[in-house]
C-alpha positions, 0 to 999 in steps of 0.5 A: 737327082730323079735319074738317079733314084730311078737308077737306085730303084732299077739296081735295087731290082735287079740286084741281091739283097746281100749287097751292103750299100744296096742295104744302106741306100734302102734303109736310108730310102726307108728312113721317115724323116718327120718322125726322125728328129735327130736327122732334121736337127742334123739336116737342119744344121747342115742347111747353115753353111751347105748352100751349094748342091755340086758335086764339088760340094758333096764330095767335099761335105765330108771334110767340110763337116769334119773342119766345122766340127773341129772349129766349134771344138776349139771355141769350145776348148777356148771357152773352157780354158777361160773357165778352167783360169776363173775355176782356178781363180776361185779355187785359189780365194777358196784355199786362202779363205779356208786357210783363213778360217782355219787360223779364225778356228784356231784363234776362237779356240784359244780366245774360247780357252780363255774366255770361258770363265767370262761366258759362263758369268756372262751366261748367269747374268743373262740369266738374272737379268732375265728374271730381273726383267720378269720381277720389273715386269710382275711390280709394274702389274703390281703397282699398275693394278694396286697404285693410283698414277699420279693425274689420278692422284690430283684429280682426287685431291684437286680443290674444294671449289673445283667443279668435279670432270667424269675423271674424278669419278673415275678415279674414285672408282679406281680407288674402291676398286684397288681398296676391294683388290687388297682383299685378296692380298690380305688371303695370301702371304702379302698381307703387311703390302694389302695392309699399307696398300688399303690405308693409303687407298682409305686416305685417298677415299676420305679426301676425295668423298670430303671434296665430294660432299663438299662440291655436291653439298654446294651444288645442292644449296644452289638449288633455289630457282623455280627449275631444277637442272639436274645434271649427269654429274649430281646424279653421279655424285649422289650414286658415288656418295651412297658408300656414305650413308652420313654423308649422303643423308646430309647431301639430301638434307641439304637438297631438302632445305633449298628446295623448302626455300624455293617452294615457300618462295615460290608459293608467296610469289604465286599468291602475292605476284602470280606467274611471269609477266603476270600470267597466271594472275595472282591467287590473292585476287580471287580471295573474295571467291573461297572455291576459287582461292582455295582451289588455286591454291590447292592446284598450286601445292598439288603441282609443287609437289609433283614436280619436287618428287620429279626433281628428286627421283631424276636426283637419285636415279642412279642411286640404285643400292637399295629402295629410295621410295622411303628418303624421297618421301620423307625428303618430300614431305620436309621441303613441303612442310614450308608451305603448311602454315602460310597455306592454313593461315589462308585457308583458316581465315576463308573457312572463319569468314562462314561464307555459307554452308553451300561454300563451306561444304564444297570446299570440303569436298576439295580438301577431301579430294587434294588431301588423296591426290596429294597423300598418292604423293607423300606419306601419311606423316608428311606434314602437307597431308596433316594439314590437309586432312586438319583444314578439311576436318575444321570445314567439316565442323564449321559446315555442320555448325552452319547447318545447326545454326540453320536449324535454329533459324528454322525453329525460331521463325516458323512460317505459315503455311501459304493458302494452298497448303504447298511447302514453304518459301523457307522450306524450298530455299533449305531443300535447294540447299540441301540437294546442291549438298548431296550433289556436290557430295557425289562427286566426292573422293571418300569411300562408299563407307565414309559417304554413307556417314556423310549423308546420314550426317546432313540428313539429320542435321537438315531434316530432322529441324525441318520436319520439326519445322513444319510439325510446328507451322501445322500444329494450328491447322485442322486436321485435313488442312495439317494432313494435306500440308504435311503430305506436300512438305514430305513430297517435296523432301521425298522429291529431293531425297529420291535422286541421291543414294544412301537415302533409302531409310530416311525415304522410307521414314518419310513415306511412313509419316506420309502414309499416316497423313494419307489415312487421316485425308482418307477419313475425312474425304469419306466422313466428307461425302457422307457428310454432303449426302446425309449419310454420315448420322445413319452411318454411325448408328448403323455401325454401332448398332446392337441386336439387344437394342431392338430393330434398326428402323425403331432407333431415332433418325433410322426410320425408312424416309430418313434412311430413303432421303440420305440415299436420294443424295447419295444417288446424286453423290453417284451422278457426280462424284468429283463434286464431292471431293474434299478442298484440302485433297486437291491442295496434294501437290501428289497426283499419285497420293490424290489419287491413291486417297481418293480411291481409298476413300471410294473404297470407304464409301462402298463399305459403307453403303454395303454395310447401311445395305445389308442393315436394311436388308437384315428382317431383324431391322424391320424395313418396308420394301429394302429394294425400295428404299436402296435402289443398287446393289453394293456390286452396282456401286462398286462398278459406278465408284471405280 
């Protein structure tokens, strides 16, 4: 192959262009095989049954080639021949199908020639049954939406001892709903069905608010026992029976008196047998305490009360069509009505027994302050708080009877005063007694209005006979004795008024009977001393002396020895001036009104002195040697008192 191309090279050199092979064998030798792909698929092919490089074999490619594609035209020319047979298969089964629909068109134009009268009444009851189906459809919704199914018929009507499922109510519900709906019916053209359709949903109303009312009515009779299980179905019962006033009136009525029957019972058993298993004690064995007994009992009602007004707010809380505060208040008050008259009976007979006015006044005071607890709870009709306001009423009055009745006591036996003058025993024991009073009035509920009555009340009906009291135990006395005895017996009221409010006028009224005592202590402590220093004579006539009656020094007992001895006492009344205080001042339980007298008794003394001073001073008296005789100063005097 290499000497041949060399060969091809050496002709192609040497020969002209113009020789045709010449062109083929460069053009073939030009020819780049990798981009010609039709030529590699035809080398490719050859390489299958070319397996001989010869010259035998080049020589014979040509017819080789020519056999090959002859054997591959008959294979081809065999296997469309086996296609052209099924192709002709094919055709014939087509000829014959279209020969058969032809006949079938035939045929079907015939049968539609003579059935189309039938398909048009076919066509028209398609067409009715269609708007059958719709009118089935439409009374379907109709009665689904305007008719009760049958389980809900016998749910409604059930029986009358049948406990009540949340079907029931459902139904109920579905009834009202149906009975609103006809409303509608009743504005259109379907008046007499909405008719019909409401009558029969208003029996089937009535029959089932009658085994409502039934079943709640005994439910509610039922409930007797110390607790109260109010349950989701009372609570739908009620709300369902509230489209029945009447009846829902009647239901709550009922609850009412059960639940009076329980309370009642339950108060006796807490009086007579106490709690379970005997705790809490019965209230009965504290009756010989009446704080006690009748603040447990008052406790108890208080307690009663609140959990009754529980039981009924938990009954109607979903009975929500309008205010209930009123029903529960007035059902309130009638289940506590029960106890009113075994709970007065007691309290009656504790407040007749008069256990004194200490008791009877703080048991008052409880009253006063339950009947506002529990008056929160009801209204002011109730009956509970009717009693209540009538038993503190009769406290009050039996109190203020027991301190008149002391009163009387006071002024029938009226005590001495004791040696040292002080308070008496009887007036200490009505003091002690009187500031336990206003003590336990502190603590009161009442308004500031109504607590300021009170206290002018028992102010007067206390001390009013007490100072009548003491006016009568002092009216033997003398009268520095009375004074002093008087000033310590309104000290002590004083004393005991002072801690407490609303007591102000009556303070200031004992301390003007108390400024009067003081003036008549003052007087005789000064008429005392100058008793003691022999000042008293010469004091008097120089006081009342006139000019018209001649000199001071003329007029008997006025001469300068006299009026010099006096002042020899009064300097030894300077010296020691504590041992010219008078018995009955040091009696004053008051250290501020012993001392207040005793400096206004100074005060006396020094205008005394000053007034005997300026006398034998005056020239007009005629005294010999004035400086002899009154040895200081009124300044000097002043300076050695204070």
């Amino acid at each position: 192959m290499a000497d041949k191309e060399i060969t091809g090279h050496v002709i192609s050199d040497t020969s002209a262009n113009s020789n045709p092979l010449s062109r083929k064998l460069n053009k073939i030798l030009e020819t780049r095989l990798e981009n010609d792909k039709e030529t590699l698929e035809a080398l490719k092919a050859l390489s299958t049954f070319f397996h001989e490089n010869s010259l035998r074999t080049r020589r014979n490619l040509r017819g080789d080639i020519e056999r090959r594609s002859l054997s591959i035209s008959e294979e081809f020319a065999e296997a469309f021949g086996t296609v052209k047979l099924q192709l002709d298969s094919i055709h014939q089964d087509v000829e014959a199908m279209n020969h058969s629909c032809q006949d079938m068109v035939q045929r079907l134009k015939a049968a539609r020639d003579q059935t189309s009268d039938l398909i048009n009444k076919t066509t028209d009851l398609q067409k009715e049954s269609q708007k059958l189906d719709m009118r089935a459809k439409v009374a379907d919704a109709f009665l689904a939406k305007y008719q009760l199914k049958a389980g809900e018929v016998k749910v409604l009507r059930g029986t009358r001892e049948g406990y009540l499922h949340e079907d029931f109510f459902n139904a109920l519900n579905r009834v009202k709903q149906i009975h609103d709906d006809c409303k509608v019916l009743l504005r259109t053209n379907q008046q007499t069905a909405g008719l019909e359709i409401m009558e029969s949903m208003a029996l089937h109303q009535e029959t089932a608010y009658e085994r409502l009312y039934r079943w709640t009515q005994g439910e509610c009779r039922g409930m007797t026992g110390d607790a109260v299980d109010v349950t989701s179905v009372h609570c739908r019962a009620i709300e369902a029976l509230q489209d029945r006033p009447v009846l829902f009136r009647y239901v709550l009525d009922e609850f009412g008196t059960a639940r009076r029957t329980a309370v009642v019972r339950g108060f006796i058993d807490a009086l007579t047998r106490g709690g379970p298993g005997g705790t809490p004690r019965p209230i009965e064995l504290h009756s010989h305490d009446p704080l006690r007994y009748g603040g447990d009992m008052l406790a108890w009602l208080h307690q009663a009360t609140a959990s009754e007004k529980e039981h009924l707010i938990s009954l109607l809380r979903t009975a929500t069509a309008q205010s209930r505060d009123s029903e529960i208040q007035e059902i309130l008050g009638h289940i506590t009505e029960g106890i009113c008259r075994p709970f007065k009976v007691r309290v009656e007979q504790v407040i007749v027994a008069e256990p004194g006015p200490m008791v009877l006044y703080k048991l008052a005071n409880l009253l006063k302050f339950y009947k506002y607890t529990i008056g929160q709870l009801l209204n002011k009709e109730a009956a509970l708080t009717s009693t209540l306001a009538e038993m503190e009423e009769f406290a009050q009055k039996v109190f203020f009877n027991a301190l008149t009745v002391l009163a009387s006591k006071l002024v029938e036996k009226v005590e001495l005063p004791p040696a040292d003058l002080g308070p008496t025993a009887t007036l200490s024991q009505t003091l002690s007694l009187l500031q336990e009073v206003l003590a336990s009035h502190d603590s009161s509920v009442a308004s500031m209005d109504m607590r300021e009555q009170d206290f002018a009340k028992i102010l007067s009906s206390v001390l009013d006979p007490l100072m009548h009291m003491c006016t009568l135990s002092a009216s033997r006395l003398n009268p520095a004795d009375m004074s002093a005895y008087m000033i310590n017996c309104l000290y002590a009221m004083q004393t005991t008024l002072s801690l407490y409010e609303y007591t102000d006028h009556r303070l200031e009224m004992l301390q003007a009977q108390t400024d009067a005592h003081v003036d008549t202590l003052v007087n005789e402590q000064a008429s005392f001393i100058l008793s003691r220093t022999a000042l008293l004579q010469v004091y008097s006539i120089a006081l009342q002396h006139k000019p018209e009656e001649g000199p001071l020094s003329s007029l008997q007992g006025m001469n300068t020895s006299t009026v010099k001895d006096g002042m020899t006492h009064f300097d030894g009344f300077l010296a020691s001036p504590d041992n010219y205080s008078l018995p009955q001042c040091d009696f004053v339980q008051s250290t501020a009104v012993r001392e207040k007298i005793q400096q206004r008794a100074m005060g006396l003394i020094q205008g005394a002195y000053e007034l005997l001073y300026t006398a034998v001073h005056n020239p007009d008296n005629l005294y010999q040697e004035p400086n002899a005789i009154m040895l200081r100063t009124p300044d000097q005097v002043k300076s050695l008192l204070t």
